[in-house]
C-alpha atoms as an extended CHARMM CRD file, in Angstrom:
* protein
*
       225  EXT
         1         1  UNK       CA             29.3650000000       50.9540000000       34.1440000000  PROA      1               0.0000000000
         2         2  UNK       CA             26.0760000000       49.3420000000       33.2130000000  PROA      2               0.0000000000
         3         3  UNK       CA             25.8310000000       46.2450000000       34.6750000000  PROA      3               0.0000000000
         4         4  UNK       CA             24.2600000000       42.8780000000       32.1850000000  PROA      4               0.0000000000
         5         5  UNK       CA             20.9300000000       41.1040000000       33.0750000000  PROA      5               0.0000000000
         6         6  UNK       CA             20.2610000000       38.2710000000       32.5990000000  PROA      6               0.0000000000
         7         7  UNK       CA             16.4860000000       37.6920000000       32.0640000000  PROA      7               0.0000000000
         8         8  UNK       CA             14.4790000000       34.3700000000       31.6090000000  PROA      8               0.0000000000
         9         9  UNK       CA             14.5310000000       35.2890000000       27.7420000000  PROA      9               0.0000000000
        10        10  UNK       CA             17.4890000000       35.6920000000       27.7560000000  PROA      10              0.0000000000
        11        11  UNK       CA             18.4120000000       32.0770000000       29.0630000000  PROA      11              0.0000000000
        12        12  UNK       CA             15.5550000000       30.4870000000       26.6170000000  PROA      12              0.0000000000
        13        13  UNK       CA             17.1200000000       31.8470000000       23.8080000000  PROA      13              0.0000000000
        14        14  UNK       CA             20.2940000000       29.8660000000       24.5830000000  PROA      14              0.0000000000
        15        15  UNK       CA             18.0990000000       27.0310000000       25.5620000000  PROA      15              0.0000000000
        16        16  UNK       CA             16.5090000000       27.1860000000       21.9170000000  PROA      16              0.0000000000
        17        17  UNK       CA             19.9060000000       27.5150000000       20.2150000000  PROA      17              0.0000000000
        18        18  UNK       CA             21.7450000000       24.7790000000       22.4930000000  PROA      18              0.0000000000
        19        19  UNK       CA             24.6360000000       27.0590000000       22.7630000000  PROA      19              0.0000000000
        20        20  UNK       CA             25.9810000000       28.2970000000       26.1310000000  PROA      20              0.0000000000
        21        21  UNK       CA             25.0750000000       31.2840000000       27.7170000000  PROA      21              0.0000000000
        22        22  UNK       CA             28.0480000000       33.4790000000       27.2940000000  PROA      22              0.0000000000
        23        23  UNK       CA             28.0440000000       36.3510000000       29.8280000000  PROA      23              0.0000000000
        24        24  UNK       CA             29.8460000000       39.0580000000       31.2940000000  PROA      24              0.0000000000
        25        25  UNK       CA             31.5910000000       38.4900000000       34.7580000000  PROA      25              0.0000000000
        26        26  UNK       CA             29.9850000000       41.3900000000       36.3380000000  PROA      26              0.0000000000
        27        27  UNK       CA             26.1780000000       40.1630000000       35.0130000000  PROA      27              0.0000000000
        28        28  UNK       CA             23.1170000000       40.1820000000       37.0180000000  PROA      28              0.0000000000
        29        29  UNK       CA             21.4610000000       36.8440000000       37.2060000000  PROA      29              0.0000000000
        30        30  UNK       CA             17.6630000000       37.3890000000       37.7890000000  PROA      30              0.0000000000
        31        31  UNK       CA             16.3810000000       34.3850000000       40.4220000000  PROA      31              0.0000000000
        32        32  UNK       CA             13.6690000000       33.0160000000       37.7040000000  PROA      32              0.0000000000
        33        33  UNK       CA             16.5470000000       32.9760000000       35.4390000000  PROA      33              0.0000000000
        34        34  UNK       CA             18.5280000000       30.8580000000       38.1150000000  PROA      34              0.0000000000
        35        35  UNK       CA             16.0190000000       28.4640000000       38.5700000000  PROA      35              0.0000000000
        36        36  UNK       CA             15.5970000000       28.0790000000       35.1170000000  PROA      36              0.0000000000
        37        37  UNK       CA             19.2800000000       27.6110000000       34.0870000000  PROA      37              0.0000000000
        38        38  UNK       CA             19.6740000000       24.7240000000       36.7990000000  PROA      38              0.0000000000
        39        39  UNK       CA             16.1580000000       23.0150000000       35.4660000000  PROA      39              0.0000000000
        40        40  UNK       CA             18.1340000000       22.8880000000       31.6720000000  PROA      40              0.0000000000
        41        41  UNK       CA             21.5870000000       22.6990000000       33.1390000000  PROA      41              0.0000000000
        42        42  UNK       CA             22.5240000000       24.8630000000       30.8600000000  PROA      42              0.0000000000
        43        43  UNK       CA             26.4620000000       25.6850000000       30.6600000000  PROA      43              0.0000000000
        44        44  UNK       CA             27.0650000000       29.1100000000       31.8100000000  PROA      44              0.0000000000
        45        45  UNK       CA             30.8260000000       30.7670000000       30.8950000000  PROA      45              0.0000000000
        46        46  UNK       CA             31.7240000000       34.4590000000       32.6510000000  PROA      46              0.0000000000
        47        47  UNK       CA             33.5810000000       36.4250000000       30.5640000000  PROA      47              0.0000000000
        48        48  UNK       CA             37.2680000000       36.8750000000       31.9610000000  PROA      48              0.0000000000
        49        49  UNK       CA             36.5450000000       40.8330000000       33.5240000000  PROA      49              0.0000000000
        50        50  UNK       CA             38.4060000000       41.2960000000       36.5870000000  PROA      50              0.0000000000
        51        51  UNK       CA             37.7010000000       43.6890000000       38.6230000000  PROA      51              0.0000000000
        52        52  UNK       CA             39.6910000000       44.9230000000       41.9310000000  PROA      52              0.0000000000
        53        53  UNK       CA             38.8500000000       43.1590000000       44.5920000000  PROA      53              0.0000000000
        54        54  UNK       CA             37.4920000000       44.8670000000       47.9640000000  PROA      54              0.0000000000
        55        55  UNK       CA             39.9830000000       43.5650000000       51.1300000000  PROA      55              0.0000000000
        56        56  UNK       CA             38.1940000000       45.8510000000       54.1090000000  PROA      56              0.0000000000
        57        57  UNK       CA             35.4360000000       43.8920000000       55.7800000000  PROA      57              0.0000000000
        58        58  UNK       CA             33.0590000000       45.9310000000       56.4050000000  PROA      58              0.0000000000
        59        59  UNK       CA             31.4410000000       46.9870000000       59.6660000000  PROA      59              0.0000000000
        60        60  UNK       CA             29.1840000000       49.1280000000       59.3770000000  PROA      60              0.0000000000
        61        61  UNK       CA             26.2530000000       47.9990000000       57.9980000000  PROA      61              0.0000000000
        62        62  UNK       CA             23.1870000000       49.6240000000       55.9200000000  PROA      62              0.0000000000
        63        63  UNK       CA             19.9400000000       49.3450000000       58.0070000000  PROA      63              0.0000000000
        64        64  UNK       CA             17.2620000000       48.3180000000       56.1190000000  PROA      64              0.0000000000
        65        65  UNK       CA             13.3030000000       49.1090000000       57.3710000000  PROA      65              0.0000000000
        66        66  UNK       CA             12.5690000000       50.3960000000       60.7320000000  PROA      66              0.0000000000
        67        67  UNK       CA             15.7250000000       50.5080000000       63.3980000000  PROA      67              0.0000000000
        68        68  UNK       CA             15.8660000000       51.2760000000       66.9740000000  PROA      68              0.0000000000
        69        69  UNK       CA             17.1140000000       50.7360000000       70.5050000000  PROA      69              0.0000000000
        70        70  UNK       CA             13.8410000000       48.8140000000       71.1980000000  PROA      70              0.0000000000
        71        71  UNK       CA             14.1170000000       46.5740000000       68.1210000000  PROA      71              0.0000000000
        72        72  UNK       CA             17.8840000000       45.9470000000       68.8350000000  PROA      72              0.0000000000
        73        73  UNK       CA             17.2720000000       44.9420000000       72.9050000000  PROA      73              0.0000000000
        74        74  UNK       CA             14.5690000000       42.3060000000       71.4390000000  PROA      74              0.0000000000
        75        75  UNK       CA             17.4380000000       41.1220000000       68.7400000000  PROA      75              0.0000000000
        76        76  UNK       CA             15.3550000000       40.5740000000       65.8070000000  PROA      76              0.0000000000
        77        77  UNK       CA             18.0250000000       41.8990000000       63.4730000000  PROA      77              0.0000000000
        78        78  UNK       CA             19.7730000000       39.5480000000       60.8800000000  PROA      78              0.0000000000
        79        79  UNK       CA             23.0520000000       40.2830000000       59.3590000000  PROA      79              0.0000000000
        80        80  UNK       CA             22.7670000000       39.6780000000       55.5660000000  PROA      80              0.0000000000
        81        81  UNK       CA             25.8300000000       39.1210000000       53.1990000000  PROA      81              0.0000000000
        82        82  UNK       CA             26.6610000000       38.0340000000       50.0140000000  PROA      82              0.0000000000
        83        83  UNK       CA             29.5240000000       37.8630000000       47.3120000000  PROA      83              0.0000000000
        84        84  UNK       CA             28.9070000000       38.9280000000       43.8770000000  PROA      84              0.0000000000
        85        85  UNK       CA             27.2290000000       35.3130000000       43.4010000000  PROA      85              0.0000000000
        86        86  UNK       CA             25.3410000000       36.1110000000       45.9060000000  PROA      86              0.0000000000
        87        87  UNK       CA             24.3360000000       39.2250000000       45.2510000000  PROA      87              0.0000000000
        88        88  UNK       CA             21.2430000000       38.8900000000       43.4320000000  PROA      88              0.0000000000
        89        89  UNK       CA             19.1700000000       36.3320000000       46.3250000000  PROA      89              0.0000000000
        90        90  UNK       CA             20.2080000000       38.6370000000       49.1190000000  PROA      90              0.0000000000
        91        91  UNK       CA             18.2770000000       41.3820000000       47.3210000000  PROA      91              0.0000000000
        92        92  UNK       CA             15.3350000000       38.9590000000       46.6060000000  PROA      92              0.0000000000
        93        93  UNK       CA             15.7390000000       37.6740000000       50.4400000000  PROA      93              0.0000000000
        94        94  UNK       CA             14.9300000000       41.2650000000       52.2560000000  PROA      94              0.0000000000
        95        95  UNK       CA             11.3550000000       41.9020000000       52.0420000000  PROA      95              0.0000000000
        96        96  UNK       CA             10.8390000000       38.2620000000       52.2270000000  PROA      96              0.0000000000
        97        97  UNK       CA             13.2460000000       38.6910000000       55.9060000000  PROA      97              0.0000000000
        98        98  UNK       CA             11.1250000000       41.4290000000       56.7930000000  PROA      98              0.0000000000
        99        99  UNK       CA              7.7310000000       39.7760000000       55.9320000000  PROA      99              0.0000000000
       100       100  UNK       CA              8.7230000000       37.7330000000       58.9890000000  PROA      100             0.0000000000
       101       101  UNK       CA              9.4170000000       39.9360000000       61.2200000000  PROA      101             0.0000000000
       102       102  UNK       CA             12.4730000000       40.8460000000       61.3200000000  PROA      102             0.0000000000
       103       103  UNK       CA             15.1580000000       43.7750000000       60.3850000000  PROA      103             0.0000000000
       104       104  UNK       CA             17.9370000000       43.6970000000       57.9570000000  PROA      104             0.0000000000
       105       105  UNK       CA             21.5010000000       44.8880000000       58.7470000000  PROA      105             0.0000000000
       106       106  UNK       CA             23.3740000000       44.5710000000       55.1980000000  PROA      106             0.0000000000
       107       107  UNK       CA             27.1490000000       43.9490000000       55.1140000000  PROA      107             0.0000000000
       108       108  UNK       CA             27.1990000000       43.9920000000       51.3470000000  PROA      108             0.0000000000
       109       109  UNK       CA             28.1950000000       43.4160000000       48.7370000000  PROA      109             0.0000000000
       110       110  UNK       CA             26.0160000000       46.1870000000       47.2110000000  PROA      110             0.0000000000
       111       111  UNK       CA             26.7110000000       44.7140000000       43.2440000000  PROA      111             0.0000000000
       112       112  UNK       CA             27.6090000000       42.3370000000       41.1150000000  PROA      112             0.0000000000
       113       113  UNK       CA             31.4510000000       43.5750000000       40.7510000000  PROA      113             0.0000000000
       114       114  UNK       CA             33.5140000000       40.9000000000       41.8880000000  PROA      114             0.0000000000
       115       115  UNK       CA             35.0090000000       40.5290000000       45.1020000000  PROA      115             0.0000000000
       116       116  UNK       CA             35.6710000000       37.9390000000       47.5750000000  PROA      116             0.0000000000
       117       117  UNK       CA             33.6100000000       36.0000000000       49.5790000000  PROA      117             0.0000000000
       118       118  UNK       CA             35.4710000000       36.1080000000       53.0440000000  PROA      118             0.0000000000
       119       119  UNK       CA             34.9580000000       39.5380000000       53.1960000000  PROA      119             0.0000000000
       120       120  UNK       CA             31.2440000000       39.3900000000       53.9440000000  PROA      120             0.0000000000
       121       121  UNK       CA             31.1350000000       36.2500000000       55.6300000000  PROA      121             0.0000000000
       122       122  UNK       CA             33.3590000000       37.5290000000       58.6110000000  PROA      122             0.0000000000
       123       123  UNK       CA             31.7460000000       40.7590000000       58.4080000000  PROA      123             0.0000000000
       124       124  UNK       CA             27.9880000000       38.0850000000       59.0650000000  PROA      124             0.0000000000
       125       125  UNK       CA             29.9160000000       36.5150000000       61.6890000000  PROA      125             0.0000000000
       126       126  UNK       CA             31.5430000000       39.1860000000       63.6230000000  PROA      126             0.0000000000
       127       127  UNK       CA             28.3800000000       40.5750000000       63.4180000000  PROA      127             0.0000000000
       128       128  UNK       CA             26.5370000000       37.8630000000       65.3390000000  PROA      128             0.0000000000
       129       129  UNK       CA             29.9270000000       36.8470000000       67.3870000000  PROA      129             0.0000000000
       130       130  UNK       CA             29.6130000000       40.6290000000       68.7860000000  PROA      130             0.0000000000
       131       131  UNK       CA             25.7230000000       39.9520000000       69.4610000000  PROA      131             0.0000000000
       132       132  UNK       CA             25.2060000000       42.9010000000       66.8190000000  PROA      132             0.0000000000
       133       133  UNK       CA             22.8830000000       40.3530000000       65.7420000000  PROA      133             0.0000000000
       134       134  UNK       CA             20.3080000000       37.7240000000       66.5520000000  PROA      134             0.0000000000
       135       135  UNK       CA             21.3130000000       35.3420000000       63.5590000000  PROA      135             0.0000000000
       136       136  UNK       CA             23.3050000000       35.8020000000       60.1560000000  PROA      136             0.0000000000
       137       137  UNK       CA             22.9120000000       34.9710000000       56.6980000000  PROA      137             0.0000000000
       138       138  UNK       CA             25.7970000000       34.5190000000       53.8520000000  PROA      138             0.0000000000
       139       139  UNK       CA             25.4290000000       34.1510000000       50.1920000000  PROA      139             0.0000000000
       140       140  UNK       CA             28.0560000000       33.1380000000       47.4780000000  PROA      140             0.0000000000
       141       141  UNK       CA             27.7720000000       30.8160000000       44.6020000000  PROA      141             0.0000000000
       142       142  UNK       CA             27.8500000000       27.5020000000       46.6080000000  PROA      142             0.0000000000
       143       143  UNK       CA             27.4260000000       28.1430000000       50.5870000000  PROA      143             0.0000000000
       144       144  UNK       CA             30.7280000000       26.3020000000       51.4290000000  PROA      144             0.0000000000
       145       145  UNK       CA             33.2910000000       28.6850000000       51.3380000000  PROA      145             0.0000000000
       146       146  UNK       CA             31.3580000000       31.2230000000       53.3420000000  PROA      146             0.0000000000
       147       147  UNK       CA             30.8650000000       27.9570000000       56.1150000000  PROA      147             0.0000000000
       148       148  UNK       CA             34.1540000000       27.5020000000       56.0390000000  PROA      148             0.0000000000
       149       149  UNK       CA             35.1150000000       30.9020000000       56.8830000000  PROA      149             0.0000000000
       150       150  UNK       CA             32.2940000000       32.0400000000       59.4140000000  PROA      150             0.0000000000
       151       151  UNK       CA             33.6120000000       29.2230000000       61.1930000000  PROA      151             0.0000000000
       152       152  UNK       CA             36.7110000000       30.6430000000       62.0970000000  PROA      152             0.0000000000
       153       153  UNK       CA             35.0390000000       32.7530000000       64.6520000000  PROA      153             0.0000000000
       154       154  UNK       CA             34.2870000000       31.6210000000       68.1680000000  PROA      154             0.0000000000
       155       155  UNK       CA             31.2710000000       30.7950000000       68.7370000000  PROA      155             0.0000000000
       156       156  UNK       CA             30.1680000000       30.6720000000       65.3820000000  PROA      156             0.0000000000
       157       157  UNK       CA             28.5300000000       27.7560000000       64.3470000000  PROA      157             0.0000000000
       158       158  UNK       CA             27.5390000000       28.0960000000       60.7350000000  PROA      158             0.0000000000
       159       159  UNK       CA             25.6360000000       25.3840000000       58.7670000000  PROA      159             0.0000000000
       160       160  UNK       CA             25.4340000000       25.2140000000       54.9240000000  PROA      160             0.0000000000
       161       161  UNK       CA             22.2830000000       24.1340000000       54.0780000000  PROA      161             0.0000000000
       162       162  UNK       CA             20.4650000000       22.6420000000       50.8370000000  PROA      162             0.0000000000
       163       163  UNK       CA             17.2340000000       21.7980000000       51.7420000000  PROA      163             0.0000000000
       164       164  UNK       CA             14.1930000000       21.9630000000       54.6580000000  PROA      164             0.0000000000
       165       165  UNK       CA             15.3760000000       18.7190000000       56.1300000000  PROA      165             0.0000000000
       166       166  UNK       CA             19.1100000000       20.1990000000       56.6030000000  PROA      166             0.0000000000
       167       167  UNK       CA             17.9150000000       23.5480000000       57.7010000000  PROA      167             0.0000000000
       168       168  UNK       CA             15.2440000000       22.0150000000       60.5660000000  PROA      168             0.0000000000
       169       169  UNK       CA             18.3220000000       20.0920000000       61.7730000000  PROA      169             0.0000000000
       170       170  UNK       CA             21.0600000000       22.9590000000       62.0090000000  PROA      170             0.0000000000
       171       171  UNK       CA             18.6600000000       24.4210000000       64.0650000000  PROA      171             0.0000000000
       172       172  UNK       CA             16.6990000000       21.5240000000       66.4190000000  PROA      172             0.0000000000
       173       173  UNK       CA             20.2370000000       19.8450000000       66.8020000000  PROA      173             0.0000000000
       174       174  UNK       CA             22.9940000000       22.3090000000       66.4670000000  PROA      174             0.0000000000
       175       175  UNK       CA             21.4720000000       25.2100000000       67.0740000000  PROA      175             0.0000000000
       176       176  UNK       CA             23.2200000000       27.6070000000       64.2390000000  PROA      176             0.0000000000
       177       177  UNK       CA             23.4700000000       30.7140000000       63.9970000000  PROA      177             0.0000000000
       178       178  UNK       CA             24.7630000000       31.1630000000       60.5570000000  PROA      178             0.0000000000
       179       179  UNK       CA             22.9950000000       30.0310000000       57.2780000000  PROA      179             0.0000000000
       180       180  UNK       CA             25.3080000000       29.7150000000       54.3000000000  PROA      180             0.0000000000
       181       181  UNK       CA             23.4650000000       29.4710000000       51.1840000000  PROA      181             0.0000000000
       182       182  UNK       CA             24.7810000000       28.5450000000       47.7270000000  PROA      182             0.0000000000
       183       183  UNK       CA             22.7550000000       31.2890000000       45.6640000000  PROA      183             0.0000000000
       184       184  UNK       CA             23.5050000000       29.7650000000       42.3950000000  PROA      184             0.0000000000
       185       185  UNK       CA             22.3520000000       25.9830000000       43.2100000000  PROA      185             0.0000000000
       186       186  UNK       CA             18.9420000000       27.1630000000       45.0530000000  PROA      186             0.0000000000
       187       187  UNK       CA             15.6200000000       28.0000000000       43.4170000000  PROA      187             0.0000000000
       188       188  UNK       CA             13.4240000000       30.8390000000       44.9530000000  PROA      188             0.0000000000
       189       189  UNK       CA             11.1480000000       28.8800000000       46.8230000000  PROA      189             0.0000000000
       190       190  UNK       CA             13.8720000000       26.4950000000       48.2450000000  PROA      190             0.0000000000
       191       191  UNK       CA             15.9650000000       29.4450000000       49.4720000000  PROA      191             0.0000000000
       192       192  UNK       CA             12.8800000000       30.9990000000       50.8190000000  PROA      192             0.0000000000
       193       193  UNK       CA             11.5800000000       28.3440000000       53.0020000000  PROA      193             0.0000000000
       194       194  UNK       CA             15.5780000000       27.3500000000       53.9280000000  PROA      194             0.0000000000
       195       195  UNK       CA             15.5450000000       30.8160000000       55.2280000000  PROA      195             0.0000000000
       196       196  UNK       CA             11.8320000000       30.2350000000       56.9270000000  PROA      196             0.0000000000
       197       197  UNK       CA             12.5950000000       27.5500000000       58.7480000000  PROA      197             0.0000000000
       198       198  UNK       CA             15.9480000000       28.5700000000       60.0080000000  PROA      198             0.0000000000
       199       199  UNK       CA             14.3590000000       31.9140000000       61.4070000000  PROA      199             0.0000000000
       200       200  UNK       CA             11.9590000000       30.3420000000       63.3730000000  PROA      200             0.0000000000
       201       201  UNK       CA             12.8460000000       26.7580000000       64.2490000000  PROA      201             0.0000000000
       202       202  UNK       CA             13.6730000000       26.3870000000       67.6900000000  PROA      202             0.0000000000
       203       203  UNK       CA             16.7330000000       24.1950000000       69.6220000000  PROA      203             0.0000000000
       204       204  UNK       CA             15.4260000000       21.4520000000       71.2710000000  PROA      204             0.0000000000
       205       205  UNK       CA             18.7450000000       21.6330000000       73.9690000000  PROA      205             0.0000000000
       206       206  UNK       CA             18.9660000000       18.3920000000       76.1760000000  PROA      206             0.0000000000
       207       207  UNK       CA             20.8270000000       15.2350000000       74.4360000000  PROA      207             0.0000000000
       208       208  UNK       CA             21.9780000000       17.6620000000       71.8530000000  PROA      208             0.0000000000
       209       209  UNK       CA             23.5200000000       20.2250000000       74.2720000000  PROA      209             0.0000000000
       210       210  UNK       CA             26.4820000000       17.7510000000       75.4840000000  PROA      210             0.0000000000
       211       211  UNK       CA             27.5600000000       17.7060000000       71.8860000000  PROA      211             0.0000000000
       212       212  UNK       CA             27.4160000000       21.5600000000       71.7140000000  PROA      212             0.0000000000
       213       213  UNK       CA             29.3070000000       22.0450000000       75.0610000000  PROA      213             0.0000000000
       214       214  UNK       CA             32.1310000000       19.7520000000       73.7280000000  PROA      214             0.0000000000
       215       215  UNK       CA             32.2000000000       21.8930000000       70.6240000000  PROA      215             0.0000000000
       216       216  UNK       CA             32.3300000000       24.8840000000       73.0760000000  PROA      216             0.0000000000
       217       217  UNK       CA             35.4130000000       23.0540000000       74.6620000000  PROA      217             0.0000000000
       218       218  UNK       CA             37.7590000000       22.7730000000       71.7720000000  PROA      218             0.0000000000
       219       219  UNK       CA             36.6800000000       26.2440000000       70.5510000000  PROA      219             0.0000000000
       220       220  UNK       CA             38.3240000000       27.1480000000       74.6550000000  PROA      220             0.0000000000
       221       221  UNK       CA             41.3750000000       24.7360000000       73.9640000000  PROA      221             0.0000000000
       222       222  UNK       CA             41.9760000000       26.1340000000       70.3360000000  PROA      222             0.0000000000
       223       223  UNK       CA             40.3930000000       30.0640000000       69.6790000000  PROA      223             0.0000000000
       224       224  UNK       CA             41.9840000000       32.9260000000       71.7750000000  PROA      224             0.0000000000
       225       225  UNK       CA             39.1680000000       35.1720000000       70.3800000000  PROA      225             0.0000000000
């Protein structure tokens, strides 16, 4: 089934009108028309089409770019994922990943059909629980729900993040290793330089260790796996 996009047009012309912008639940959201919809807060209603849900999480992932034993022993792969909010920044993310670097290992969702956001946030953190990969990255319409669920695995420690301040200090100080982004709250260029700075900032260890290792202890007292 064709699938609606949503253009910047398309969001000025509800902009001009002052109506809301009436779409279908399975629409495609272009980024510029993201930022743009935030910038008017403009009211945005989904059609009610439901679609089945997917249940599976998935496991194996698609590879994007170059992939190999030598890449994988250096871990410079990051497991992407994303709901059908999502969806449209973890597209736009990719090349911009790969621009620094690194290698993509894509748990889905592959479209805008609805599904559930669980799904590909355990599939992200199993991913880097398993050492599959060096960091993940989760996308749904808010980054909270994807937290909260990434989180459920040991050793997990995902951070939802809104800013550059926020995503320096999940790093320096708590050294995550999952970024959950809300895709339908962040501009481009935020997003982008969230996902910069998590990539690359280092953990400074010492004072901020002893906090970790207490973390690590309650994950021992309380997670059998």
């Amino acid at each position: 089934m064709k699938r609606e996009l949503i253009t910047e047009n398309i969001v000025r012309q509800a902009i001009h009108q002052s109506k809301p912008l009436i779409i279908s639940e399975n629409a495609i959201i272009t980024p510029a028309a993201q930022d743009l919809i935030r910038e008017h807060r403009l009211t945005v209603q989904r059609a009610g089409l439901v679609s089945s849900a997917k249940t599976e999480i998935p496991n194996q992932p698609r590879f994007e770019k170059r992939w190999g034993e030598a890449l994988f022993s250096n871990k410079k792969v990051i497991a992407l994922g994303a709901d059908h909010g999502g969806f449209p920044v973890k597209e736009m993310l990719k090349d911009f990943i790969i621009s620094l670097g690194f290698e993509i290992a894509d748990y889905g969702t592959d479209s805008v059909e609805r599904t559930d956001y669980p799904i590909y946030a355990a599939a992200v953190a199993r991913a880097v629980q398993k050492g599959d990969a060096f960091r993940g990255i989760i996308i749904d319409g808010a980054g909270i729900g994807s937290a909260i669920t990434a989180n459920k695995f040991k050793g997990i420690r995902a951070a939802t993040v809104w800013d550059s301040l926020s995503a320096k200090n999940c790093r320096a100080h708590n050294d995550a290793n999952v970024l959950s982004l809300g895709g339908l709250l962040l501009g481009v260029d935020p997003i982008k330089e969230i996902v910069r700075i998590f990539l690359t900032e280092e953990y400074e260890g010492g004072r901020h260790q002893e906090r970790l290792d207490l973390i690590s202890r309650f994950e021992e007292e309380l997670f059998k796996t």
